[in-house]
N, CA, C and O of each residue as an XYZ file, in Angstrom:
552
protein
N     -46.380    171.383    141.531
C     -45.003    171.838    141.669
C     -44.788    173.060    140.784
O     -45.136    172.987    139.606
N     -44.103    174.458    141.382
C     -44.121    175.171    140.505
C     -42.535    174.993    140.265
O     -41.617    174.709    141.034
N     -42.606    175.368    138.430
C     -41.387    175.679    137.750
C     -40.965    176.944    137.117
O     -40.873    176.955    135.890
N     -40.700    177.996    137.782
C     -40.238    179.129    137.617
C     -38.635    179.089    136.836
O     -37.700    178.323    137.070
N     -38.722    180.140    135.905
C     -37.864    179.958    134.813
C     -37.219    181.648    135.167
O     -37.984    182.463    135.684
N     -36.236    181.913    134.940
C     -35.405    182.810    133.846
C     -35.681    182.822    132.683
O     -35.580    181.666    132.272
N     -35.951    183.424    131.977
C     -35.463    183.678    130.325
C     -35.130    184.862    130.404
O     -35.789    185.753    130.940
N     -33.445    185.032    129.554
C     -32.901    186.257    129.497
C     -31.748    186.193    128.441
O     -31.066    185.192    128.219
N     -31.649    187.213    127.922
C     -30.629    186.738    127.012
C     -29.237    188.343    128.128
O     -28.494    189.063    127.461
N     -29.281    188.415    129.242
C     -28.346    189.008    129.957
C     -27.500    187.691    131.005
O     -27.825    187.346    132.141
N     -26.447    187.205    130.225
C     -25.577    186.654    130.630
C     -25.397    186.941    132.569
O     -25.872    186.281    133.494
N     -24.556    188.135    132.588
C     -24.418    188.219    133.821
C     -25.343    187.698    134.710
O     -25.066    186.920    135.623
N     -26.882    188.300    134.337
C     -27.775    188.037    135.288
C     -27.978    186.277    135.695
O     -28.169    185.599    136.704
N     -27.816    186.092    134.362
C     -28.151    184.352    134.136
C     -27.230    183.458    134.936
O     -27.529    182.264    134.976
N     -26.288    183.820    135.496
C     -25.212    183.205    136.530
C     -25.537    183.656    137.641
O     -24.772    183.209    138.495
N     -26.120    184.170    137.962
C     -26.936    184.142    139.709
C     -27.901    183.738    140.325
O     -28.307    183.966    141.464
N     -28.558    182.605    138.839
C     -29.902    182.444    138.608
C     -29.892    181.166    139.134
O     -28.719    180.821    139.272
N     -30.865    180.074    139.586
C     -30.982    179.352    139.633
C     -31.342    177.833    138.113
O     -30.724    177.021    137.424
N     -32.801    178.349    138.388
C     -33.448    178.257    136.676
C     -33.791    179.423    135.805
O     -34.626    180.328    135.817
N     -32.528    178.921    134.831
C     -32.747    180.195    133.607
C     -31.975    179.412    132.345
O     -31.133    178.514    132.321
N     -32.705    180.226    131.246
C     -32.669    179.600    130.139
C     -31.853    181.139    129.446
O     -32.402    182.225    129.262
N     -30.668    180.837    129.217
C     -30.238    181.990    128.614
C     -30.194    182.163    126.895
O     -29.979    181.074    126.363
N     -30.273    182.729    126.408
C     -30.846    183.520    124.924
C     -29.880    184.581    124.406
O     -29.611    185.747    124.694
N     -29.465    183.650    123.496
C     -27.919    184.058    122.797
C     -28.264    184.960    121.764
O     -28.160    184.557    120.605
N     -28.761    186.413    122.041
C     -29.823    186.759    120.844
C     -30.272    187.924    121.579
O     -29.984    188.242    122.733
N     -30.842    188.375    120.941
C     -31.911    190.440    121.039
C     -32.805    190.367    122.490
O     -33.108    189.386    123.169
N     -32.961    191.135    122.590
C     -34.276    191.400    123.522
C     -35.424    191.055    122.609
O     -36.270    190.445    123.262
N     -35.686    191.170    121.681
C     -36.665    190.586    121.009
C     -36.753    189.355    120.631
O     -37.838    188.776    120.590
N     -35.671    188.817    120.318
C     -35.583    187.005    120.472
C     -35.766    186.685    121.696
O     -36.475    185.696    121.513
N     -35.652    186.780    122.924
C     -35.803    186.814    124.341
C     -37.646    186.293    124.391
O     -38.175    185.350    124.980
N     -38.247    187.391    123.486
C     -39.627    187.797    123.868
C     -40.018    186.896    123.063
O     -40.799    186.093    123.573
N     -39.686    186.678    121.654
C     -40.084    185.173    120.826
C     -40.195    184.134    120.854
O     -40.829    183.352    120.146
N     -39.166    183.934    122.246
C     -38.633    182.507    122.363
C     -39.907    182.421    123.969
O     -40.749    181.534    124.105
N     -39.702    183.456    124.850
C     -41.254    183.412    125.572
C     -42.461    183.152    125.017
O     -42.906    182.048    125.330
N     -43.182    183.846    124.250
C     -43.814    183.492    123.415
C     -44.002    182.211    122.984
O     -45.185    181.971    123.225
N     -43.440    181.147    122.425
C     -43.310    180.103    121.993
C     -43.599    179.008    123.454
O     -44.123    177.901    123.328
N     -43.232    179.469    124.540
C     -43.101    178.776    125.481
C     -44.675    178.896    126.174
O     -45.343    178.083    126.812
N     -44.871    179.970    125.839
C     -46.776    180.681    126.217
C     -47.591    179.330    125.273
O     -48.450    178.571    125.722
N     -46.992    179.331    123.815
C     -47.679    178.378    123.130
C     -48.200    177.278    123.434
O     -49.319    176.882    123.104
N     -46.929    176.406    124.469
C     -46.608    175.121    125.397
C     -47.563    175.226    126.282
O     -48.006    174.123    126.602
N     -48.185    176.340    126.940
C     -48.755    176.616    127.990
C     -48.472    177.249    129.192
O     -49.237    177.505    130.122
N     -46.842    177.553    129.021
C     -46.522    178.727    130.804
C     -47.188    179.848    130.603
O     -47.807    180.307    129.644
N     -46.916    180.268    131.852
C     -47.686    181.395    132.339
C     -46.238    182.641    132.490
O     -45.026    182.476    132.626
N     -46.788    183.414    132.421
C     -45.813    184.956    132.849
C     -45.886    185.093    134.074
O     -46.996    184.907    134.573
N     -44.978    185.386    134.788
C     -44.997    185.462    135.991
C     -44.343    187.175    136.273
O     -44.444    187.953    137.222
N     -43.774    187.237    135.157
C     -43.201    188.919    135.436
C     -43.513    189.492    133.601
O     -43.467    188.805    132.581
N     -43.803    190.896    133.749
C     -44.350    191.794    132.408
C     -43.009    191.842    131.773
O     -41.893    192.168    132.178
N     -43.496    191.397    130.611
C     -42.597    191.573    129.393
C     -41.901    192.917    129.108
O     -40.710    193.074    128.837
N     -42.729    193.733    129.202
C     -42.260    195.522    129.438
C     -41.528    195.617    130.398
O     -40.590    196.407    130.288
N     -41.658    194.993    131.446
C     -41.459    195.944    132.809
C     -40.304    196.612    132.660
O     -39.395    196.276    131.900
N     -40.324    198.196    133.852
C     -39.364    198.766    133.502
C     -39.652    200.233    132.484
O     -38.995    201.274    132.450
N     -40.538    199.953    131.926
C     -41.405    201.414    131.132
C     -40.218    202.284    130.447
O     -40.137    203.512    130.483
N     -39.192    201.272    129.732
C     -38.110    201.342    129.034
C     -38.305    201.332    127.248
O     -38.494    200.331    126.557
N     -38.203    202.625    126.822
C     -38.427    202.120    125.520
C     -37.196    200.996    124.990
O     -36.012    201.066    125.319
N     -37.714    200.111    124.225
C     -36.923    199.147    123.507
C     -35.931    199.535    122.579
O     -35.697    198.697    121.709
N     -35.374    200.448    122.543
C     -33.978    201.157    122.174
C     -33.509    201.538    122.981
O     -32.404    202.032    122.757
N     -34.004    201.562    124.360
C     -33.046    202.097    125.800
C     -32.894    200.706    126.551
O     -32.473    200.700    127.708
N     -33.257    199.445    125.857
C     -33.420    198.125    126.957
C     -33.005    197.226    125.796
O     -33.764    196.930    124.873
N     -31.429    196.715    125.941
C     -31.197    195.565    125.171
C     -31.028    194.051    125.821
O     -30.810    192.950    125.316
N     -31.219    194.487    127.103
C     -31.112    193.275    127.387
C     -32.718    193.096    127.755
O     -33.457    194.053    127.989
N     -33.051    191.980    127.764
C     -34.798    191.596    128.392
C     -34.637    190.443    129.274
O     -33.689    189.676    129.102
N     -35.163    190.333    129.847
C     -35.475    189.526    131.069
C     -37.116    189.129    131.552
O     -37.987    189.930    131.894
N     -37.203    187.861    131.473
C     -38.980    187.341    131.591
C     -39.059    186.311    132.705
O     -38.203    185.504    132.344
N     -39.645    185.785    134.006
C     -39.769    184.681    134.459
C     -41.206    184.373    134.187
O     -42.214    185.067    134.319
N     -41.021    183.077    133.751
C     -42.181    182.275    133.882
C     -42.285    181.129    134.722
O     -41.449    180.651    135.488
N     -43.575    180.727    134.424
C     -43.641    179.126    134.859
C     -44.074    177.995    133.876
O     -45.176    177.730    133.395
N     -43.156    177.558    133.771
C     -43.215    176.102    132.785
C     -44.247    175.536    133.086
O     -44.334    175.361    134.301
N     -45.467    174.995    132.245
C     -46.399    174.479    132.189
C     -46.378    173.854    130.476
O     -45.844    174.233    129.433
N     -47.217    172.773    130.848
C     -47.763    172.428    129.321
C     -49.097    171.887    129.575
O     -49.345    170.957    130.342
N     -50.220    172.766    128.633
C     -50.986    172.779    128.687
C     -51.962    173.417    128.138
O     -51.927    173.053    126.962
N     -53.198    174.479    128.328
C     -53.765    174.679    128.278
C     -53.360    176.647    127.965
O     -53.391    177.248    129.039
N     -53.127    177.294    127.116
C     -52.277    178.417    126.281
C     -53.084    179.353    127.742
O     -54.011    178.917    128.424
N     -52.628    180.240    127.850
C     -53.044    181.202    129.487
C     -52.964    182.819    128.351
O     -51.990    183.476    127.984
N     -54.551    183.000    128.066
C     -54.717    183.794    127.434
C     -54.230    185.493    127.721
O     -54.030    186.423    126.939
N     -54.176    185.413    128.791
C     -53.530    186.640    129.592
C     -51.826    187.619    129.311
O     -51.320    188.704    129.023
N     -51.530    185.910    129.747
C     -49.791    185.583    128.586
C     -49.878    186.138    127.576
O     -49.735    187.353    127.446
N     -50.123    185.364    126.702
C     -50.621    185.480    125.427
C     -50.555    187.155    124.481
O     -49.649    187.627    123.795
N     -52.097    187.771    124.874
C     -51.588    189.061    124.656
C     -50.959    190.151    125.214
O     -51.075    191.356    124.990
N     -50.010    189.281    126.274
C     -49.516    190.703    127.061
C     -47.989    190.479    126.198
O     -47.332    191.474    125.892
N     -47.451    188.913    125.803
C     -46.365    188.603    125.207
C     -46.324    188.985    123.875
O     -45.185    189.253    123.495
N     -47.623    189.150    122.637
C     -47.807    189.185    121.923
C     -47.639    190.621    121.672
O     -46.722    190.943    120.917
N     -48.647    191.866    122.372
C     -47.796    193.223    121.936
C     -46.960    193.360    122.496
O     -46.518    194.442    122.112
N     -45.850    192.693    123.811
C     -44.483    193.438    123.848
C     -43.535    192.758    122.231
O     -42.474    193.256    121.856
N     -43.968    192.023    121.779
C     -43.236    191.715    120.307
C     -43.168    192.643    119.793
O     -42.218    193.336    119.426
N     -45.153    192.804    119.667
C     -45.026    193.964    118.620
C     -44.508    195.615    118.883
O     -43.960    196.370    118.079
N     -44.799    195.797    119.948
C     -44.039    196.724    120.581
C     -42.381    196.709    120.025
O     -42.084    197.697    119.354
N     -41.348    195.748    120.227
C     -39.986    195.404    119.846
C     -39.758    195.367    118.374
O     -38.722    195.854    117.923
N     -40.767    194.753    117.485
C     -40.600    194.764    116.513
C     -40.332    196.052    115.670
O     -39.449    196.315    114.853
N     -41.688    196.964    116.278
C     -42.075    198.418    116.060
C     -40.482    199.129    116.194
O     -40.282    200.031    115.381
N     -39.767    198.927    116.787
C     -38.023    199.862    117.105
C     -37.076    199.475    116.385
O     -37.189    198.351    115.895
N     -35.733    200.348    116.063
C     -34.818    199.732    116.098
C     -34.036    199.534    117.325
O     -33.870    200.257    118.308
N     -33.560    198.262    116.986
C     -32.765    197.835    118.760
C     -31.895    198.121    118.760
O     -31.378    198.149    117.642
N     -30.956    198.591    120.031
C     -29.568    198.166    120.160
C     -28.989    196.745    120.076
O     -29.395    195.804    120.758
N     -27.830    196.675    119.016
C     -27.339    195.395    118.861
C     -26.437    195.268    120.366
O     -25.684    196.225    120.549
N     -26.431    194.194    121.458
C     -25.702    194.087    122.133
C     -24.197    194.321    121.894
O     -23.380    195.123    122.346
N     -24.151    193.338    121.033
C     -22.971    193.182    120.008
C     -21.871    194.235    120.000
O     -20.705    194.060    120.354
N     -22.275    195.054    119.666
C     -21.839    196.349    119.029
C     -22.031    197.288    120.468
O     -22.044    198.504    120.274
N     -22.139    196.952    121.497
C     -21.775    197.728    122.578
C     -20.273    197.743    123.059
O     -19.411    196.884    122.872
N     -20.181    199.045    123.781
C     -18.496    198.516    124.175
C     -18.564    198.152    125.478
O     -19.736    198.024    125.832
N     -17.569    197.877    126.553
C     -17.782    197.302    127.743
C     -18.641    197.456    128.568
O     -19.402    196.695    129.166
N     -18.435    198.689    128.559
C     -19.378    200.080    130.032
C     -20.534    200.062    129.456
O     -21.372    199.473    130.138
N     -20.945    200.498    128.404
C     -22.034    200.201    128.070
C     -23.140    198.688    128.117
O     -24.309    198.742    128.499
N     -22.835    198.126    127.908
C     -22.766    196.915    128.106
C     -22.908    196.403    129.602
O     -23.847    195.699    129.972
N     -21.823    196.854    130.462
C     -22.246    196.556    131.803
C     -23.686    197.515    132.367
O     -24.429    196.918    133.145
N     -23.974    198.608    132.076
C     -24.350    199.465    132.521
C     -26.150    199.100    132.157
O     -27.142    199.278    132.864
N     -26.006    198.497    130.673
C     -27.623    197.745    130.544
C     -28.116    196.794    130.966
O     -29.310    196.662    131.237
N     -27.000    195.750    131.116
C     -26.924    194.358    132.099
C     -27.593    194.885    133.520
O     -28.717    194.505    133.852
N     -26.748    195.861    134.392
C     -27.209    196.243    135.486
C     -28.489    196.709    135.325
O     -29.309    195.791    135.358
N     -29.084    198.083    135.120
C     -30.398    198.019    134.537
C     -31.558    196.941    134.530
O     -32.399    196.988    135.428
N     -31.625    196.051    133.624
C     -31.849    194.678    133.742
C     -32.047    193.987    134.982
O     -33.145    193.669    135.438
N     -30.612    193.711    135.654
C     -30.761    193.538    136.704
C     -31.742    194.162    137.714
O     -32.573    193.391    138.195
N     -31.755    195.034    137.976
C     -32.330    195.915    138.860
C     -33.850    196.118    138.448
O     -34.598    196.702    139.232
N     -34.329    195.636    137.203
C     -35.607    195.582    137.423
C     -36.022    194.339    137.409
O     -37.169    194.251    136.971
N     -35.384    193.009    137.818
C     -35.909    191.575    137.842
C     -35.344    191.203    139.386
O     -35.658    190.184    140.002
N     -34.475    192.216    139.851
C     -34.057    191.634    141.208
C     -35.120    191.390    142.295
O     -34.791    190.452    143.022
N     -36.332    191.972    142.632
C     -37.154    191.974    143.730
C     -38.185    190.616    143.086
O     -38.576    189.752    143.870
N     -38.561    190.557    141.558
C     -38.925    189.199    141.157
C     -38.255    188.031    141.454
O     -38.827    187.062    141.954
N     -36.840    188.063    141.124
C     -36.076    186.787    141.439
C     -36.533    186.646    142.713
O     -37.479    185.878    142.881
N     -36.117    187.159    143.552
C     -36.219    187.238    145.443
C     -37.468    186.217    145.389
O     -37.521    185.031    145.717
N     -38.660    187.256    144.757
C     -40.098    186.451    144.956
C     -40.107    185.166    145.083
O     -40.398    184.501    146.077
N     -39.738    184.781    143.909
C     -39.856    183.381    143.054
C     -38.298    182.463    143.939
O     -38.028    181.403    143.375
N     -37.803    182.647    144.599
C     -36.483    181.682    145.386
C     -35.928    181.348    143.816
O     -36.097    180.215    143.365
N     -35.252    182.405    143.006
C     -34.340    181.948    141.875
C     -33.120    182.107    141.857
O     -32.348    181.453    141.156
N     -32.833    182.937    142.577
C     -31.328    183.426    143.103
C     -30.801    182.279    143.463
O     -31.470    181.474    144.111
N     -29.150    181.956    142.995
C     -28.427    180.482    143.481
C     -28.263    181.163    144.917
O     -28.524    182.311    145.277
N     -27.667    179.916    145.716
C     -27.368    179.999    147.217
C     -25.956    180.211    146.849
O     -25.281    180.697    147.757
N     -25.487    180.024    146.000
C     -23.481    180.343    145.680
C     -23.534    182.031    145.880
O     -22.816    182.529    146.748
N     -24.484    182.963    144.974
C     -24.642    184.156    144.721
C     -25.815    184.624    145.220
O     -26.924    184.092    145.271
N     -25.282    186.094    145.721
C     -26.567    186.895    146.144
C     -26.289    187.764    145.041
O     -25.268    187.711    144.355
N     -27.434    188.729    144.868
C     -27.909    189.494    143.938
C     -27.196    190.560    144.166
O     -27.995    191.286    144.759
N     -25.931    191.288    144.056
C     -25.107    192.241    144.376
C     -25.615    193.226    143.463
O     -26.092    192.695    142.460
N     -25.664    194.230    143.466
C     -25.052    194.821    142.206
C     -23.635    195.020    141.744
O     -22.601    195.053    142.412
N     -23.826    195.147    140.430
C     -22.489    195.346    139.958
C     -21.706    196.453    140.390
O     -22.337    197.428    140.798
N     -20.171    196.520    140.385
C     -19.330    197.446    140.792
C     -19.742    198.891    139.913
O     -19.680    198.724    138.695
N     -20.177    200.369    140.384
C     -19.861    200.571    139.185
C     -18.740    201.293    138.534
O     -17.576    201.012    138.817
N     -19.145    202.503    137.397
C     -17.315    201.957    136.775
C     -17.453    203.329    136.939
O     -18.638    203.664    136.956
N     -16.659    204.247    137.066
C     -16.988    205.674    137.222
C     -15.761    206.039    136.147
O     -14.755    205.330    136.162
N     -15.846    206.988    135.358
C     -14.682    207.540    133.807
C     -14.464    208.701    134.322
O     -13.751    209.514    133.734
């Protein structure tokens, strides 16, 4: 049986999701808390990078895996291990400290590079399709 996950600490996205584990916390806590789950034994199912976003232009992160426990999937492993170090290496944008638009505008982002994964993996709820967001024009 496969168990395909969300992990994201992008709210919005995480309400269209089926299975997702949302991450109240950095793009780099995102990648720690994957990590830890690599430990358990899942597998990556989508690149920790993806998106070829430096980690001061990407605060939100987004990872699917597959829940396993077992046997550590060495592949995982160091591909999860330098996007850390990769994250660690920056300073981040604090979500926090974004203002709305901004904020929506990285969420979307985000979105848009996990949307054709979700599809893959049947993670999208049947309540919600994967819209994009409105956007906001100033």
């Amino acid at each position: 049986m496969k168990n395909f996950t969300l992990i994201s600490n992008n709210n919005s996205l995480c309400d269209k999701v089926i299975s997702r584990e949302f991450i109240n916390g950095s793009a780099l806590d995102v990648l720690i808390h994957v990590r830890s789950l690599i430990h358990l034994g899942s597998i990556l199912l989508t690149h920790p990078l993806c998106g070829n976003l430096r980690p001061n232009h990407q605060p939100f992160r987004s990872v699917i895996i597959n829940r396993k426990n077992g046997l550590v999937d060495l592949e995982s492993l160091t591909l999860i291990e330098n996007a850390v170090h990769v994250y660690e290496s920056c300073k981040l944008i604090n979500i926090h400290e974004l203002d709305e638009l901004k904020r929506v505008d990285y969420a979307f982002i985000d979105y848009e590079l996990m949307r054709e994964s979700l599809e893959q993996y049947n993670l999208i709820s049947r309540e919600s399709s994967l819209k994009p967001a409105p956007l906001l024009l100033i």
